[in-house]
PyMOL commands that place a pseudoatom at each C-alpha (Angstrom):
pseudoatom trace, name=CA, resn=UNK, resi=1, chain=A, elem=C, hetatm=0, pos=[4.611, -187.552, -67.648]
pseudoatom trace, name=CA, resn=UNK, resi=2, chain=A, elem=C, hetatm=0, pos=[3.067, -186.382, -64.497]
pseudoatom trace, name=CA, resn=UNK, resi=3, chain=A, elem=C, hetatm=0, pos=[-0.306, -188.840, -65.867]
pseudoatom trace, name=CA, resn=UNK, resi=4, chain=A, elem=C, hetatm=0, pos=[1.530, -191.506, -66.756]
pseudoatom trace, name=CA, resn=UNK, resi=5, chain=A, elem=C, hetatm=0, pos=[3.081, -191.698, -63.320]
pseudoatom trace, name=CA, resn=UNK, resi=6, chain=A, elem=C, hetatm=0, pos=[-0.220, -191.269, -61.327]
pseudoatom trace, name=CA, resn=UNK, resi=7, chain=A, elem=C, hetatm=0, pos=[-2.163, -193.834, -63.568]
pseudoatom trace, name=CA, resn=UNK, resi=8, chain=A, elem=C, hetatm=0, pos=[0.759, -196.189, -62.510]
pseudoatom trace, name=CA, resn=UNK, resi=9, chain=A, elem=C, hetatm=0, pos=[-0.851, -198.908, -60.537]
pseudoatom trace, name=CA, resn=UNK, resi=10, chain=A, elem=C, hetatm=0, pos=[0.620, -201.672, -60.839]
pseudoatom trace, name=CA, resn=UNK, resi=11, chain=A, elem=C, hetatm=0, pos=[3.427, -200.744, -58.107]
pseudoatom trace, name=CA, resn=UNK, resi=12, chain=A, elem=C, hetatm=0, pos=[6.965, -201.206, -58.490]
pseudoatom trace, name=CA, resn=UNK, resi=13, chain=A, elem=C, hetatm=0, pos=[7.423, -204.921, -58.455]
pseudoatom trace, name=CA, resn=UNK, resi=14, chain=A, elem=C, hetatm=0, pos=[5.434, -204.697, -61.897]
pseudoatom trace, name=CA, resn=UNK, resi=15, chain=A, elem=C, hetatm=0, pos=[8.870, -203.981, -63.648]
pseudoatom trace, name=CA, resn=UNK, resi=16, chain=A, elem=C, hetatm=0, pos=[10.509, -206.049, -65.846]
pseudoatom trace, name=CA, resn=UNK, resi=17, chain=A, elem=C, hetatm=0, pos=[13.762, -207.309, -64.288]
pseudoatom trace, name=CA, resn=UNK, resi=18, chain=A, elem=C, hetatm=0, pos=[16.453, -204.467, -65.605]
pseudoatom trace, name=CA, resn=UNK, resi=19, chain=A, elem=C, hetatm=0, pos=[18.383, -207.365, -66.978]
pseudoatom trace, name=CA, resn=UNK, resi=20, chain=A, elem=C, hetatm=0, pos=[15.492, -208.227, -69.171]
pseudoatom trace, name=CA, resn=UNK, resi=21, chain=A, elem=C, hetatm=0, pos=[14.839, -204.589, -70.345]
pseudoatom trace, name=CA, resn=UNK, resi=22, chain=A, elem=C, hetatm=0, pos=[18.375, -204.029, -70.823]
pseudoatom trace, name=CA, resn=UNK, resi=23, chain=A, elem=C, hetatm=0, pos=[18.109, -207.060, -73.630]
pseudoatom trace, name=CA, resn=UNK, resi=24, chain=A, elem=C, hetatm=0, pos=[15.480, -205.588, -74.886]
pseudoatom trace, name=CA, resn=UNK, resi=25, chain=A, elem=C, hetatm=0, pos=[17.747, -203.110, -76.149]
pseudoatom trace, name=CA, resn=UNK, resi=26, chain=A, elem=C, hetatm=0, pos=[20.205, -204.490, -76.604]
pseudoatom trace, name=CA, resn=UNK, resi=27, chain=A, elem=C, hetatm=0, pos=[18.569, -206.519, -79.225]
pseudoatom trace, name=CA, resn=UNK, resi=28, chain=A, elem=C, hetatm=0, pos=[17.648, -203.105, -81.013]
pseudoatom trace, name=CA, resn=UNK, resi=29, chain=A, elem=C, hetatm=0, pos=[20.875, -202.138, -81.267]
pseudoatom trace, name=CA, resn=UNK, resi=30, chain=A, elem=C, hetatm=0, pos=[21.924, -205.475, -82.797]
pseudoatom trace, name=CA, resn=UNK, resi=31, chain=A, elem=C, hetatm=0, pos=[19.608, -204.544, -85.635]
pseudoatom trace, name=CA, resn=UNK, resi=32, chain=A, elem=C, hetatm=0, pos=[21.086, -201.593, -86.453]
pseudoatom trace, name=CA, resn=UNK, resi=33, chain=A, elem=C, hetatm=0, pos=[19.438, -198.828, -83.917]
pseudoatom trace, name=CA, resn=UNK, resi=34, chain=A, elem=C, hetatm=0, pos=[21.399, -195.808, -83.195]
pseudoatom trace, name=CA, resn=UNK, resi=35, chain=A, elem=C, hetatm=0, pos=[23.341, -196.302, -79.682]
pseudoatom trace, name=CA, resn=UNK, resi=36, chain=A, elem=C, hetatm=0, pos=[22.541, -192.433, -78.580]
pseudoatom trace, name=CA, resn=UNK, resi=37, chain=A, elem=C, hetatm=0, pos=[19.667, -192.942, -79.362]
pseudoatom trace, name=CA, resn=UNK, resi=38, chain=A, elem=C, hetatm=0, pos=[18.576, -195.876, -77.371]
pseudoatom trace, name=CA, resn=UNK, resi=39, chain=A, elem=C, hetatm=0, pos=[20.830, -194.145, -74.778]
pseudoatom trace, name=CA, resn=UNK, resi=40, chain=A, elem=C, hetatm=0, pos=[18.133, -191.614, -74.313]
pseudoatom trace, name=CA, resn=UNK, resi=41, chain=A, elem=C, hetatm=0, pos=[15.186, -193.958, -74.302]
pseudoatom trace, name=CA, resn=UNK, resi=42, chain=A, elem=C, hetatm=0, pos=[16.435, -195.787, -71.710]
pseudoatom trace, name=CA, resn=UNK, resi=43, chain=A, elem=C, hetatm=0, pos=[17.689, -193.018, -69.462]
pseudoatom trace, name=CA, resn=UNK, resi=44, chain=A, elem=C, hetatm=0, pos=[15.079, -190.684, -67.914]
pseudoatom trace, name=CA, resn=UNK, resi=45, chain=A, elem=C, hetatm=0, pos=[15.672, -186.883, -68.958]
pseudoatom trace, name=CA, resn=UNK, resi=46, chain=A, elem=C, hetatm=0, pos=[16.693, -184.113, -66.599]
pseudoatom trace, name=CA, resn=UNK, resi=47, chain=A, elem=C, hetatm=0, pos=[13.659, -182.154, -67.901]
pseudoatom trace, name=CA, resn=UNK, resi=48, chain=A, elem=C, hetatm=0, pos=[11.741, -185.327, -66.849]
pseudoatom trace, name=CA, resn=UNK, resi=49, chain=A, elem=C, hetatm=0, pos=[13.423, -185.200, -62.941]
pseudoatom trace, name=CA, resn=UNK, resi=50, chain=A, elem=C, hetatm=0, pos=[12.647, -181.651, -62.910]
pseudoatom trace, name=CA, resn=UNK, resi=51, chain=A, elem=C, hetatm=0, pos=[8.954, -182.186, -63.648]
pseudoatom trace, name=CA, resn=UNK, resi=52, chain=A, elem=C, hetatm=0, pos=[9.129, -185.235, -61.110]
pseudoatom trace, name=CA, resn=UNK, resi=53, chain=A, elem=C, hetatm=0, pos=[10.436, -183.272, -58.036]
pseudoatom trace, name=CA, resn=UNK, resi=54, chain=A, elem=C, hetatm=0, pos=[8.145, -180.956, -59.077]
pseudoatom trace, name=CA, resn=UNK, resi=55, chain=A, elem=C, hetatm=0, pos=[5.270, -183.178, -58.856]
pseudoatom trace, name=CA, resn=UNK, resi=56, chain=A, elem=C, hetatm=0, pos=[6.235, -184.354, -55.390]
pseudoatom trace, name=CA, resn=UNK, resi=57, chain=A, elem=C, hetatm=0, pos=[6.299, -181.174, -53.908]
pseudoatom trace, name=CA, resn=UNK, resi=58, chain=A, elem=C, hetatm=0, pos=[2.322, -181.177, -54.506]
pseudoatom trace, name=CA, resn=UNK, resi=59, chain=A, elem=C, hetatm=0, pos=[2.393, -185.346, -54.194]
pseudoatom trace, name=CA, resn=UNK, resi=60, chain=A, elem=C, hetatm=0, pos=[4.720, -186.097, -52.008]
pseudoatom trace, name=CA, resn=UNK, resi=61, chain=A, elem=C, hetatm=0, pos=[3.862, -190.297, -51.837]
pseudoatom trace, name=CA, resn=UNK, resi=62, chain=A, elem=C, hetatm=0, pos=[5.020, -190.679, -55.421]
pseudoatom trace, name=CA, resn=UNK, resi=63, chain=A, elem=C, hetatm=0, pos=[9.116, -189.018, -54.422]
pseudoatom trace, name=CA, resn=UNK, resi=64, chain=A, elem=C, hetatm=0, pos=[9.546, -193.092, -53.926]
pseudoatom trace, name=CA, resn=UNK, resi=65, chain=A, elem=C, hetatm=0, pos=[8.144, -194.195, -57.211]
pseudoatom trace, name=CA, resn=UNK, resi=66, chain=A, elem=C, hetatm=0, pos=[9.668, -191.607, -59.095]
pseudoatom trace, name=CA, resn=UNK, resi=67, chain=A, elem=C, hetatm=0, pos=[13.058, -192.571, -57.061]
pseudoatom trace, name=CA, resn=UNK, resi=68, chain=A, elem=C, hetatm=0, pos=[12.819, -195.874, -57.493]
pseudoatom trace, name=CA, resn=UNK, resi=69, chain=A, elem=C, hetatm=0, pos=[11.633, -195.738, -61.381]
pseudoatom trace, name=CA, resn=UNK, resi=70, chain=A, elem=C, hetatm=0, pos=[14.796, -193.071, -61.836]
pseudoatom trace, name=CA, resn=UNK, resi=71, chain=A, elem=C, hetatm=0, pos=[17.170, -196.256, -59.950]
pseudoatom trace, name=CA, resn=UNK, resi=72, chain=A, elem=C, hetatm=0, pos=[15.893, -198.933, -62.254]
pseudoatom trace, name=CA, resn=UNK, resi=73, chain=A, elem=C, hetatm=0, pos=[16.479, -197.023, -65.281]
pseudoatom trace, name=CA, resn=UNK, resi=74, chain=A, elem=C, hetatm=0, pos=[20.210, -196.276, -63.902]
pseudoatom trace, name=CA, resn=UNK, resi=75, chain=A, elem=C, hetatm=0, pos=[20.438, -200.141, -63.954]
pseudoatom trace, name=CA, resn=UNK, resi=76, chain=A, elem=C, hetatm=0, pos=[19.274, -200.680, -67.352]
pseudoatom trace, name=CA, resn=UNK, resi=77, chain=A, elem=C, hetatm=0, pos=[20.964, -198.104, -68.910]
pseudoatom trace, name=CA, resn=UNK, resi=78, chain=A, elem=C, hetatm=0, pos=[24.509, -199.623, -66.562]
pseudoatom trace, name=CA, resn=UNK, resi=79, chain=A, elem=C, hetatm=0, pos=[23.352, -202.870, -68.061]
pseudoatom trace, name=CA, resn=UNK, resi=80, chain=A, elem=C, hetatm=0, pos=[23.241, -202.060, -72.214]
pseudoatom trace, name=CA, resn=UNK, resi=81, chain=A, elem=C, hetatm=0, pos=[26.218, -200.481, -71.540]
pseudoatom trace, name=CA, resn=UNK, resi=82, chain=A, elem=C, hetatm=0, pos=[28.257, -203.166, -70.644]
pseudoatom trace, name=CA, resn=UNK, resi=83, chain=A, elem=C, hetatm=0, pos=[26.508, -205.302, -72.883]
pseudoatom trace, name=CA, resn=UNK, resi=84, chain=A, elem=C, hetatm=0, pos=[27.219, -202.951, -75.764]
pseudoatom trace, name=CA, resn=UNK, resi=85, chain=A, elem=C, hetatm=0, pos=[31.136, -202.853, -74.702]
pseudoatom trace, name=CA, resn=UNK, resi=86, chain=A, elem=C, hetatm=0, pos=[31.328, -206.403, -75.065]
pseudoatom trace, name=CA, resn=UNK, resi=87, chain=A, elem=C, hetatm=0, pos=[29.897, -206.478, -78.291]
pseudoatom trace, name=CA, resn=UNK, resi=88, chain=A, elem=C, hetatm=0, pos=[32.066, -203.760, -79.914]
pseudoatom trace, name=CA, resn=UNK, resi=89, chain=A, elem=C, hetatm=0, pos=[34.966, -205.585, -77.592]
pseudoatom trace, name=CA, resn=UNK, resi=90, chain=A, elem=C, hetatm=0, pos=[34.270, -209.564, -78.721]
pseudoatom trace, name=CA, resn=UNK, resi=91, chain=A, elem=C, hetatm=0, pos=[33.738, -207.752, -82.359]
pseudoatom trace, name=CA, resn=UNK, resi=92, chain=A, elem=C, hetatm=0, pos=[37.062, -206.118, -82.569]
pseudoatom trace, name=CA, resn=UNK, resi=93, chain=A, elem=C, hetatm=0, pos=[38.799, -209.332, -81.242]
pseudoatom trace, name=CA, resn=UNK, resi=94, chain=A, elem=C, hetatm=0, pos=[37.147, -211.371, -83.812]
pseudoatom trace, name=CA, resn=UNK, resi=95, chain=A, elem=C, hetatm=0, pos=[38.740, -209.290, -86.543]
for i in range(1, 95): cmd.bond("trace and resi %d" % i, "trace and resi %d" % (i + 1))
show_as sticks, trace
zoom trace
């Protein structure tokens, strides 16, 4: 993970807006995809953080891309989330 992080250089306005990631998944799990399991795709691992803050204690000018790459996955995941409620909400109302 450490690589993929330092070989990031497109910067942080490179991301996808969260809303468009988040319907990215969404979409998955409208074909049939396993909600835990695109639960952990989209969130970032405490084993991952771990190896992060590790990382910054010998590189400390990525803490703020790890930080902000840790936020942005917060939103997505906050995003499918409430995405996912409506859909099992709307479905159960249309029964």
């Amino acid at each position: 993970m450490a690589t993929a992080v330092q070989d990031w250089d497109g910067g942080l306005e490179a991301l996808e807006p969260p809303q468009r990631e988040a319907a990215f998944f969404y979409g998955l799990f409208l074909r049939g995809h396993s909600l835990e399991e695109l639960r952990r795709d989209i969130a970032v691992s405490g084993e991952v953080v771990t190896r992060w803050q590790r990382l910054w204690g010998h590189e400390p000018h990525l803490r703020r891309r790890c930080e902000h790459m840790l936020r942005y996955r917060h939103q997505v995941l906050a995003i499918f989330n409430t995405l996912v409620s409506l859909e099992i909400a709307l479905s159960h109302w249309r029964q």
